[in-house]
C-alpha positions as CSV (number, residue, x, y, z in Angstrom):
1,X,-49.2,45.3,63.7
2,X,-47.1,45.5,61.0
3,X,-44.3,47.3,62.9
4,X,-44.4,44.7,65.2
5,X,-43.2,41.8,62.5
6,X,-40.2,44.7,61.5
7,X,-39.0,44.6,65.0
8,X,-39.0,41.1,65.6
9,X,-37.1,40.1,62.5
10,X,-35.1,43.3,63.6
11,X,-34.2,41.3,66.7
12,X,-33.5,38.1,65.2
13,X,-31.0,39.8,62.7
14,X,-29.4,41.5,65.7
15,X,-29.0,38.4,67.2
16,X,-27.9,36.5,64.5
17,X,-25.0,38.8,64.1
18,X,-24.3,38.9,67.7
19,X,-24.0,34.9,67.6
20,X,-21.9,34.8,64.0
21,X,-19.4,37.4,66.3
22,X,-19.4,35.4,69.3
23,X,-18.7,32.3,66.9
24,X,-15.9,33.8,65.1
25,X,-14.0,35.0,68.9
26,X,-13.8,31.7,69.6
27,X,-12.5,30.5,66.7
28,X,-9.8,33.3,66.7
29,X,-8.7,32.1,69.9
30,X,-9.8,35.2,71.9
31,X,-10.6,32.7,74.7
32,X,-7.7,30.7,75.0
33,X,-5.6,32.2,77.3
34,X,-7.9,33.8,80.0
35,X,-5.2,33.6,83.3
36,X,-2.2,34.6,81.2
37,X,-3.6,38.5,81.0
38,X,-4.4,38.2,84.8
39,X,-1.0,37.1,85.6
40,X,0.6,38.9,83.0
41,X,-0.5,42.2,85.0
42,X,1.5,41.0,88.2
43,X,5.3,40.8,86.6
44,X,6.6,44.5,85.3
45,X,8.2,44.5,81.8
46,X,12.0,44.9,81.6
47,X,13.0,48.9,81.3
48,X,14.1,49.5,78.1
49,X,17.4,51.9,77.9
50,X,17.2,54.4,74.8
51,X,19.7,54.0,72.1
């Protein structure tokens, strides 16, 4: 019994931090630009020459 109240508070702390991480990408912006990366993939870069 007792190592049944250990995992469940295990769980919740997991899934606290999951949400705190989740929270903090979308305050970063990580999810601001979601077609740009799709699009982005389409077009090649310019060729660089060495100098």
């Amino acid at each position: 019994m007792n190592v049944l109240v250990w995992l469940i508070l295990l769980s919740l702390l997991l899934g606290a931090g999951a949400l705190a991480l989740f929270l903090w990408t979308l305050r970063s912006g990580q999810y601001e630009d979601m077609d740009g990366a799709a699009q982005r993939i389409l077009f090649d870069e310019p060729v660089r020459k060495p100098d």
